[in-house]
C-alpha positions in Angstrom: 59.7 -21.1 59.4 57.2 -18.7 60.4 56.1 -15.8 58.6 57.4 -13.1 61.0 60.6 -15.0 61.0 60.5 -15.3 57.4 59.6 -11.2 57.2 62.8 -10.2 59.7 65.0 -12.1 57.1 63.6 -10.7 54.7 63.6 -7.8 56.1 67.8 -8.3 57.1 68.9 -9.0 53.6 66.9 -6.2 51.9 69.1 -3.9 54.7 72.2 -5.7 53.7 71.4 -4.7 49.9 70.4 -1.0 50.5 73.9 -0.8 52.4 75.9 -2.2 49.8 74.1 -0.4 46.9 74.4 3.2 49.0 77.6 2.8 50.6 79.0 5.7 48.8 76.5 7.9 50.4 77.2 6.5 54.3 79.3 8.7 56.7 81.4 8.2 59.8 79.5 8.9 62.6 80.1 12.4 63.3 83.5 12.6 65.4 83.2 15.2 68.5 84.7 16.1 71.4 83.6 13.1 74.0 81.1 14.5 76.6 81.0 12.1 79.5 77.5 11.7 81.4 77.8 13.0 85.3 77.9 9.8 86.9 78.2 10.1 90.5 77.5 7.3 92.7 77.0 4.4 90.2 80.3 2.1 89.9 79.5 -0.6 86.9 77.9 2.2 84.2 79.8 4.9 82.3 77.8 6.7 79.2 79.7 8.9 76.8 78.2 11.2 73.8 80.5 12.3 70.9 78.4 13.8 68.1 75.3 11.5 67.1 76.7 8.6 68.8 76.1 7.5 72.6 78.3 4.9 73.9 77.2 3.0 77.3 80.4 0.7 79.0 78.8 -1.8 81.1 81.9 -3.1 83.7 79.6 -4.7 86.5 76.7 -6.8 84.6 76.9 -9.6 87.0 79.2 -9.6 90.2 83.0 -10.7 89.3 82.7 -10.2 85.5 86.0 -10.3 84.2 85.2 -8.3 81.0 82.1 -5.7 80.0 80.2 -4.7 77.1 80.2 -1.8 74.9 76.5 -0.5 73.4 76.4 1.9 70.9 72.8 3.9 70.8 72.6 6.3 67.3 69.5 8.5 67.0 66.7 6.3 64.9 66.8 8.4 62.0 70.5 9.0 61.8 71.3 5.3 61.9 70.7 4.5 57.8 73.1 6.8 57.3 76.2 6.5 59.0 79.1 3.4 59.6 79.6 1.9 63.0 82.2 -0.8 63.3 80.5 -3.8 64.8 82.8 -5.4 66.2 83.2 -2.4 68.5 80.0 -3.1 69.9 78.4 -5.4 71.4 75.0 -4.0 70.3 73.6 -1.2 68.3 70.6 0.0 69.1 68.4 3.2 67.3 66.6 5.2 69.7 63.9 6.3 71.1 63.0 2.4 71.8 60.0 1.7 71.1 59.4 -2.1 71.7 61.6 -3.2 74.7 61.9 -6.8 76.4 62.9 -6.2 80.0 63.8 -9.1 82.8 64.2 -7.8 86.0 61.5 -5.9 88.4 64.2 -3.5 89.0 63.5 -2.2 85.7 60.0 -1.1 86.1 60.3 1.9 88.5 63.0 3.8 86.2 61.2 3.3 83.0 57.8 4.2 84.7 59.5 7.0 86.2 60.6 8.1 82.7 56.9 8.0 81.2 58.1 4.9 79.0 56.2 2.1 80.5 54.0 1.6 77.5 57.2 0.7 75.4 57.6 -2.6 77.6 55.9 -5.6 75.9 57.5 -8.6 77.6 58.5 -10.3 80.6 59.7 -12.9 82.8 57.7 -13.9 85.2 55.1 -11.5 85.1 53.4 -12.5 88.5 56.4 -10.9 90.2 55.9 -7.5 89.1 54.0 -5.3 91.7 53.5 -1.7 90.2 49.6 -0.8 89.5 50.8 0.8 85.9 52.3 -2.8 84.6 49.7 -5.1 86.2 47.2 -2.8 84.2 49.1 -3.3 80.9 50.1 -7.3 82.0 46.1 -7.5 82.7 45.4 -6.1 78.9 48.0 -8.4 77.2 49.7 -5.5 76.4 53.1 -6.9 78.7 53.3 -10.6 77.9 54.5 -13.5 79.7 58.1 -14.8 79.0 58.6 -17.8 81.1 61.4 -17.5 83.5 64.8 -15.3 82.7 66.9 -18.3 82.4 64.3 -20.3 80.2 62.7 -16.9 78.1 60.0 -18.1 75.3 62.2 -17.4 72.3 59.1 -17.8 70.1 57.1 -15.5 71.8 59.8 -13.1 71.8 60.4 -13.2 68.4 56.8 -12.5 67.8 56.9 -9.5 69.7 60.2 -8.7 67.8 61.4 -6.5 70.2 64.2 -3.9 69.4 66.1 -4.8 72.1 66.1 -6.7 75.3 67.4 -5.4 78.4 68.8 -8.6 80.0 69.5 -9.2 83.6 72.5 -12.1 84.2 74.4 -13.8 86.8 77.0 -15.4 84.8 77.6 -15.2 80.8 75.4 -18.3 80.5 72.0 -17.7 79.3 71.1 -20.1 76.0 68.1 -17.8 75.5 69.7 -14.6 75.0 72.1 -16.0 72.8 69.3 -17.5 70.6 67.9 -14.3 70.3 71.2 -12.3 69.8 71.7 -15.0 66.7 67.8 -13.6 65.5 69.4 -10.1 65.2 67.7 -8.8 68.9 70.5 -7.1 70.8 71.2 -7.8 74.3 71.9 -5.5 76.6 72.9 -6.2 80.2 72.1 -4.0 83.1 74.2 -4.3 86.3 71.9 -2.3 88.7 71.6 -4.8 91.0 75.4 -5.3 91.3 75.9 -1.8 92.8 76.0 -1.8 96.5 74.9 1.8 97.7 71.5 3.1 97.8 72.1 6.3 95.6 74.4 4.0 93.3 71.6 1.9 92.5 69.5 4.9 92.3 71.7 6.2 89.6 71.0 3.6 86.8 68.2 5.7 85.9 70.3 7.3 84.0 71.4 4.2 81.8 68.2 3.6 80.6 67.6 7.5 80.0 69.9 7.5 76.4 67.8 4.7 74.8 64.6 6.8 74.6 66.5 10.5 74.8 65.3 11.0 78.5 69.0 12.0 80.0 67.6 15.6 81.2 64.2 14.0 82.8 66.5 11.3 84.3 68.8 13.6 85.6 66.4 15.4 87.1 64.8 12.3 88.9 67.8 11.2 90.5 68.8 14.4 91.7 65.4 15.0 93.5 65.9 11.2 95.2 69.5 12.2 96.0 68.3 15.1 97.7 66.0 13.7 99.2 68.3 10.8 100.4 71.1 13.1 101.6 68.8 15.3 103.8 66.8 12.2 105.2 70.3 11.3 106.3 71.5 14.7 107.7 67.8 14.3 109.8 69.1 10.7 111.1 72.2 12.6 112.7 70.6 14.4 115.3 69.2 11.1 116.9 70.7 10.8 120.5 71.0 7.5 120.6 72.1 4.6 117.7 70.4 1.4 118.4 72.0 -2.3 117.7 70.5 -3.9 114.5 70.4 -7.7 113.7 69.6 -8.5 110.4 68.9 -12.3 108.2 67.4 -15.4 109.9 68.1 -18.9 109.5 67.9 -21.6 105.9 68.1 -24.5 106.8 71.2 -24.5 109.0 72.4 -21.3 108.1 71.8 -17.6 109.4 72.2 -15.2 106.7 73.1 -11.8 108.0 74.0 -9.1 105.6 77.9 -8.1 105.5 79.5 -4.9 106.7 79.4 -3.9 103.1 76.4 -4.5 101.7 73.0 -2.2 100.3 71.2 -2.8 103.9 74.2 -2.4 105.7 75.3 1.0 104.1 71.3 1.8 104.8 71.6 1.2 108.9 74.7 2.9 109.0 73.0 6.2 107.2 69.8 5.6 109.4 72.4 6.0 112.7 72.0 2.9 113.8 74.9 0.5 114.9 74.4 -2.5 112.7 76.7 -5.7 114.1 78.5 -6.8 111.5 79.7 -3.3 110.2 83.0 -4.3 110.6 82.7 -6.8 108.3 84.1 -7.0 104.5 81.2 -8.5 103.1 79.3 -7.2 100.4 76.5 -9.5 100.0 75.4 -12.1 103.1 77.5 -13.9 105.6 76.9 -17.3 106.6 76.6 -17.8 110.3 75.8 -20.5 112.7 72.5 -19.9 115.2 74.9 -20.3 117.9 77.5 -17.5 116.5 73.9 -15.0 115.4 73.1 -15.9 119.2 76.5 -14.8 120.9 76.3 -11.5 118.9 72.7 -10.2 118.3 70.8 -11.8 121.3 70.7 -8.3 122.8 70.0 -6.2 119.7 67.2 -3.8 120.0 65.4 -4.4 116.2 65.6 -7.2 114.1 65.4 -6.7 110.1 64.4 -9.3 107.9 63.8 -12.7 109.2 64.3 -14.7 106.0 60.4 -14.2 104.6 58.3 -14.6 107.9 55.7 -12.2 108.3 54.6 -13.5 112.0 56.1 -14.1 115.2 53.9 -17.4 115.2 55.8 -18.2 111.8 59.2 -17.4 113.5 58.8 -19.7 116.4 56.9 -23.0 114.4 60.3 -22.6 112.2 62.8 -22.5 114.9 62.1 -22.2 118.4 65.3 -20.7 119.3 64.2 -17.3 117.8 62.3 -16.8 121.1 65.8 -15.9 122.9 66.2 -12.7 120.8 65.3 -9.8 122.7 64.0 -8.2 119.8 60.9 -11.1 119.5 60.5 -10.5 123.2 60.1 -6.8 122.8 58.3 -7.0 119.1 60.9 -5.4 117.4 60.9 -7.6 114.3 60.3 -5.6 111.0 60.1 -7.3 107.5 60.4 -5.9 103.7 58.8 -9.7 102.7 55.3 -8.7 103.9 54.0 -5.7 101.2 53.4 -7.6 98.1 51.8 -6.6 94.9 48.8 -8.3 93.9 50.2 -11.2 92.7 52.6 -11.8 95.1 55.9 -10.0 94.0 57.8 -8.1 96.5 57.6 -4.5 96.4 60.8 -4.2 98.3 63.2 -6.0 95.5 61.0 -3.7 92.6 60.7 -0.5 93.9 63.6 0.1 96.9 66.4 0.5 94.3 65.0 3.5 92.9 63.8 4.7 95.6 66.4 4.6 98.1 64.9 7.8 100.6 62.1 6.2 101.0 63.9 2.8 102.4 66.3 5.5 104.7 62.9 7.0 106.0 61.6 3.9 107.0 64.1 2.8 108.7 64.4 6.4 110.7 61.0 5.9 111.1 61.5 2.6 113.0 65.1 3.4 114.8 64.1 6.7 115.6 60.1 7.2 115.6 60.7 11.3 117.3 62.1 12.1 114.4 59.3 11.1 111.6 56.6 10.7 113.9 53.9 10.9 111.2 55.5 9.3 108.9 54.1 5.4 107.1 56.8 2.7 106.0 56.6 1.8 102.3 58.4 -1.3 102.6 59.6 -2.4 106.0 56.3 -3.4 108.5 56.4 -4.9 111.6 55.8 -8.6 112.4 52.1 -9.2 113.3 
């Protein structure tokens, strides 16, 4: 057993003694009048405050989850002395944070966002990560690598004995977290990803807000990007015309495009532009074959996304057939695959969630050049 491991038992049964030796000096945590956060656009997160307890219900941590979790955040110094039922919860965390595992790239914009950056000391992966701030602190070992999400260094995590670790799952199957969750490190699961509008995903700034007492700087955040995002919008109405947008490309035998209910669609359909598969119930991609993407979106006027090709030479050495489009034969192919941080992570998949108006203004930018005619993409650039 190694020292640190030997310290946090240590550590865990002199806790366990102090509790049992001053249990006649704990309170309840103070009973109030619930206060539920203003949660707007965000489906999968609700946050409630009653006195110096904050309770976050997760419903959405990974699309189709049949049951959610319950975190209860208490104020670090009020923690010693009160009584939480545990069983209520499925972690318990004392805040502010101040040592935080995170998993997902879609973490990094919110917490830098909240000036809390520096509380991040590991990740998976690391190479994905594009922001400037984190490859600085990656660079001075001050954010270590973690391995992959779904094979996380336990050891090293437990050397870095973080207070808790905001996981990122697509099932309830992850031997790692529940190695750690044994080791006394909460879990908590974030479900931004699962939301599918732009301001929804925006929104889960304000879930990470409570565990470092940042909910009026959060608030404040989003309501600028909403603003932002509703009034790009409003500008994408007075276009006079709404072009036809194809979307996906082709794996292996397959053309993903996105469904008629999906992030990118919603995106189109608040950049005015008619998107082709609107109709459809989808939420995530649709499988289709060349053949059917052909019948449909031969005539479209731009092209988003085709799979990760950056060039029209790439499109053509992968599949010939892409010539028939008359959005190659016009160059109207844009990508969100080609702006990568410096070692290779896509900014689009870190940044885009949080950032929402900036995605809507690109697009506008591209559908409708009259109306931003000065304006430079952050994440969607044209095929070369």
């Amino acid at each position: 057993m190694s020292k640190k491991l030997l310290s946090r038992l240590c550590i865990g049964m002199l806790f366990l003694a102090l509790l049992s030796s001053c249990g006649e000096k704990k309170r309840q945590a103070t009973i109030a009048p619930s206060k539920s956060s203003s949660i707007q656009h965000a489906t999968g997160f609700t946050i409630e405050q009653s006195g110096d307890l904050t309770t976050i219900h997760v419903s959405s941590p990974w699309p189709g989850a049949e049951t959610g979790f319950t975190y209860a955040l208490v104020a670090r110094d009020k923690l010693p002395s009160i009584t939480l039922p545990h069983d209520a919860y499925d972690a318990i965390v004392a805040t502010p944070v101040q040592n935080m595992v995170i998993t997902s790239t879609t973490h990094i914009p919110a917490l830098e966002a909240l000036g809390v950056l520096d509380v991040i000391s590991g990740f998976p992966n690391t190479d994905l990560i594009s922001s400037a701030s984190a490859r600085k602190r990656i660079k001075n070992g001050q954010i270590k690598e973690l391995g992959t999400n779904e094979n996380i260094n336990t050891e090293v995590v437990l050397e870095l004995n973080p207070e808790v670790i905001m996981g990122f799952g697509i099932n309830d199957t992850n031997k790692a977290y529940e190695t750690l969750k044994r080791s006394g490190i909460p879990i908590v699961y974030n479900g931004d990803w699962t939301e599918q509008t732009p301001l929804g995903k925006a929104e889960w700034i304000k879930f990470f807000a409570p565990f470092f007492n940042k909910e009026v700087e959060a608030d404040s955040i989003f309501k600028n990007i909403e603003t932002s995002y509703k009034n790009t919008r409003l500008l994408a109405e007075k276009a006079t015309q709404k072009p036809t947008v194809l979307t996906g490309g082709l794996y292996k035998d397959v053309w993903y495009v996105a469904g008629g209910n999906s992030w990118m669609a919603r995106f189109l359909r608040d950049a005015n532009a008619t998107y082709l598969w609107a109709e459809t119930d989808n939420s995530g991609s649709i499988g289709l074959s060349l053949e059917a993407v052909l019948e449909k979106g031969k005539q479209a006027n731009f092209w988003f996304n085709p799979s990760l090709h950056g060039s029209y030479e790439e499109l053509v050495q992968a599949n010939a057939h892409y010539e028939q489009f008359e959005a190659f034969k016009n160059k109207k192919i844009y990508s969100n695959a080609i702006k990568k941080g410096d070692t290779g992570g896509l900014l689009f998949y870190e940044l885009a969630p949080q950032r929402p108006d900036l995605v809507l203004k690109d697009l506008i930018s591209i559908l409708h050049p009259d109306l931003l005619p000065k304006y430079q993409p952050h994440f969607f650039m044209p095929l070369h």
